[in-house]
C-alpha positions in Angstrom: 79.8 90.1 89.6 77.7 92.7 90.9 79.2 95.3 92.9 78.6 96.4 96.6 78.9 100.0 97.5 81.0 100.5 100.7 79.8 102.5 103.9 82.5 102.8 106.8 79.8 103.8 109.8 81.0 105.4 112.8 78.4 104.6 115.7 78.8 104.0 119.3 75.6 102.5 120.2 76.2 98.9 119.7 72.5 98.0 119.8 71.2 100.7 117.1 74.5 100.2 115.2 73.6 96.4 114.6 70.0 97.2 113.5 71.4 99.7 111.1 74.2 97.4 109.7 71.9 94.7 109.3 69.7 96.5 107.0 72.1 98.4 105.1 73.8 94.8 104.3 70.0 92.9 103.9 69.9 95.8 100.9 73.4 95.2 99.4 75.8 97.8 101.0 78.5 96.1 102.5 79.2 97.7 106.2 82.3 98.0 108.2 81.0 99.7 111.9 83.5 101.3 114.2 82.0 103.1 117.7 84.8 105.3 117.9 86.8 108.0 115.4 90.3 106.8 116.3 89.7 103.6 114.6 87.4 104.2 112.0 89.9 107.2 110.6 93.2 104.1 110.4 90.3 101.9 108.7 89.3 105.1 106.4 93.4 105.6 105.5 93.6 101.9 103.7 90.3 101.2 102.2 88.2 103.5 100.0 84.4 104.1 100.5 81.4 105.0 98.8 80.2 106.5 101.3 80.5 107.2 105.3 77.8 107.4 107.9 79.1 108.8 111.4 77.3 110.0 114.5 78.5 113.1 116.2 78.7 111.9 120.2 80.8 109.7 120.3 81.7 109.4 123.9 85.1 111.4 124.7 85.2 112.6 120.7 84.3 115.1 118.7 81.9 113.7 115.7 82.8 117.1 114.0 87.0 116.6 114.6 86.5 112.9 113.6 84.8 114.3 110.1 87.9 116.3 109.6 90.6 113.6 110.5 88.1 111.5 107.9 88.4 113.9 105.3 92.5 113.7 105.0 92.0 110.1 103.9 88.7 110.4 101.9 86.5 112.4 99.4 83.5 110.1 99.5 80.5 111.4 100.6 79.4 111.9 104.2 76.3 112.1 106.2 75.9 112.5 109.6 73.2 110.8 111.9 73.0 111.6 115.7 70.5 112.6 118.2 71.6 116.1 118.4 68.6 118.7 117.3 69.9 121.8 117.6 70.2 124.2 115.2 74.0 124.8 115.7 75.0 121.8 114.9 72.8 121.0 111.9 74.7 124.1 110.5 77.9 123.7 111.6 77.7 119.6 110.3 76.7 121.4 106.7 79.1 124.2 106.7 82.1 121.4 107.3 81.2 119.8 104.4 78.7 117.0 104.7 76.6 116.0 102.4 73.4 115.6 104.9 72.8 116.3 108.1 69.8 113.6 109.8 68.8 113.4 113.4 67.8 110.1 115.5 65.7 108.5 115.1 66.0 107.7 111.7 63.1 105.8 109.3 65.3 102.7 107.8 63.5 103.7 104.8 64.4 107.3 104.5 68.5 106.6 105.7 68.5 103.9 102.8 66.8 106.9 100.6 68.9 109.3 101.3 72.4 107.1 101.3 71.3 105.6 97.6 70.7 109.0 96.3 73.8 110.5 97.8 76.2 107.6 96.3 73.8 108.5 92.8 74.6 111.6 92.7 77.9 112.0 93.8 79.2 109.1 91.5 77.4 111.0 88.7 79.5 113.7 89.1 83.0 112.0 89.9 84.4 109.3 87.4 85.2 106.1 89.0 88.5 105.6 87.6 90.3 108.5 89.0 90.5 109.1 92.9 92.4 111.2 94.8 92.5 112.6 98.5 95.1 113.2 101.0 96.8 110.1 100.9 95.2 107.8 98.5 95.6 108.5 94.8 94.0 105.6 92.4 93.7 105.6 88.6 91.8 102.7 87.4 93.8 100.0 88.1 96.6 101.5 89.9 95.9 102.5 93.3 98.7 104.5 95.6 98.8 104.5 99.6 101.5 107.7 100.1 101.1 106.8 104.2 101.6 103.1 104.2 103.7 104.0 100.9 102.2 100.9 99.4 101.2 100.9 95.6 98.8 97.8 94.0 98.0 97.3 90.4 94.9 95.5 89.5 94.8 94.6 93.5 98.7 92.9 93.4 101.5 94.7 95.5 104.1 96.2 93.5 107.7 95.2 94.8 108.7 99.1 94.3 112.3 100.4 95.7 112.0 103.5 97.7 113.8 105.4 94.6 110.8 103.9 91.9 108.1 105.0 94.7 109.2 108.6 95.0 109.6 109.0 91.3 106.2 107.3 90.8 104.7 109.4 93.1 106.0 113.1 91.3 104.4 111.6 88.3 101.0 110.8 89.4 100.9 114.2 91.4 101.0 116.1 87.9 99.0 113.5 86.1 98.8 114.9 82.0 101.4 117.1 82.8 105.1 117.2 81.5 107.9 116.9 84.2 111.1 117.3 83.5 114.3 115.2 83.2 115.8 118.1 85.3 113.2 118.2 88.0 112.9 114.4 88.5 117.0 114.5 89.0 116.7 117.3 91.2 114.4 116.3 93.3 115.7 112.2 93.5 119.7 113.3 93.8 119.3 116.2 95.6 121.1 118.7 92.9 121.0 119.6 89.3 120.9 117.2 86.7 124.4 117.5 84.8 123.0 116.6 81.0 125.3 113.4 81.1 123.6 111.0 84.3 121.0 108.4 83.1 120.1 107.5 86.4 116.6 108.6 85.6 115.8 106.9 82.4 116.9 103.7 84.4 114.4 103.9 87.1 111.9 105.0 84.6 112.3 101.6 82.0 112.3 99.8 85.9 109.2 101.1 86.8 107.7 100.8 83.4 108.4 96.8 83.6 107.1 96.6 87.1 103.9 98.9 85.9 103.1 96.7 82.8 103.9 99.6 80.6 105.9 97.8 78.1 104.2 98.7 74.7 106.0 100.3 72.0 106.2 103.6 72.8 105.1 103.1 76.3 101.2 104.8 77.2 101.7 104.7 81.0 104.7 106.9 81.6 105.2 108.5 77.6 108.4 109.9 76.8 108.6 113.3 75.5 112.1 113.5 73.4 114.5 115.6 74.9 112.2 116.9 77.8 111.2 114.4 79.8 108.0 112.3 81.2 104.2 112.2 80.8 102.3 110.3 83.5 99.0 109.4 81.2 95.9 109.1 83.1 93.6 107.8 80.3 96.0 104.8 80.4 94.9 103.2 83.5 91.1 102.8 82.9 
């Protein structure tokens, strides 16, 4: 199956936003249009995107405070396109961040240009298997929602208790690195870990089963002998 790259487009005039979505889709982006921040940002903090197209008037907000909100939830690639021509702004839109700065009105042609070439090039440089931001962390199959505190592997909701969430989550926040037996019991019982509980090793093998890491030794979550816990990335692609 051939895959769509995503835009989340931020727009609030409903006539040009239509022509724009309709041509974007008619060259196989899938589209989801908002016309104000407020929503677009919730939409922005469950799904990811390829890339994200937003205006900078957009009635009562700020297109440059909406970037910023945007930016907690996502490191894809943003351009913005609005009628505003002054210098300023062109500077200020680049110094924030953005990866292009166009002003309305906008050859189809050229925004269809410049949107393949910035997906191009900024996939190029970012492997696909390994996304983090804010509050989204994904790695390959296993994607993490820290807000919703939601986790999904291969697109399935994992039944997670609050306990297997947290401890999943100080693993995949030091992804390759070696954490502790002591610092996992710290932090999950609230004091230091006595050299007798298991409690830990039981919530690991848990979370193992419900991760699909059941191999012999496990490659998800490895065990270092007498130390503690490796949260493999190269595991998940």
């Amino acid at each position: 199956m051939t895959k769509h790259n995503k835009i989340l487009y931020i727009e609030d005039d409903l006539k040009l936003a239509q022509l724009v979505v309709n041509y974007l889709m008619s060259n196989g982006y899938e589209v989801d249009h908002f016309d104000n921040g407020c929503h677009a940002c919730y939409q922005a903090s469950m799904k990811k995107f390829d890339l994200i197209l937003l205006d900078i008037g957009l009635g009562n907000e700020d297109g440059f405070d909406v970037f910023k909100e945007l930016k907690r939830y996502q490191d894809s690639p943003i351009i913005f396109m609005t009628a505003r021509q002054s210098q300023v702004d062109h500077i200020t839109g680049l110094e924030l961040g953005a990866d292009d700065y166009l002003t309305k009105p906008v050859s189809p042609s050229i925004l269809l240009a410049k949107i393949n070439n910035t997906i191009r090039r900024t996939q190029q440089v970012k492997p696909q298997s390994t996304v983090h931001n804010a509050h989204n962390i994904r790695f390959g199959s296993l994607s993490i929602n820290t807000i919703q505190r939601e986790a999904y592997l291969h697109s399935q909701p994992l039944e997670l208790t609050s306990a297997e969430f947290e401890l999943l989550i100080q693993l995949v926040k030091a992804p390759g690195q070696l954490i502790s037996r002591d610092q996992l019991f710290d932090s999950a019982i609230g004091r230091k870990y006595d050299g007798q509980s298991r409690t830990i090793d039981g919530r690991i093998s848990r979370l193992r089963k419900k991760l699909g890491d059941e191999s012999v030794p496990p490659q998800k979550i490895v065990t270092v002998w007498g130390k503690g816990y490796i949260f493999s990335p190269q595991a998940w692609s």
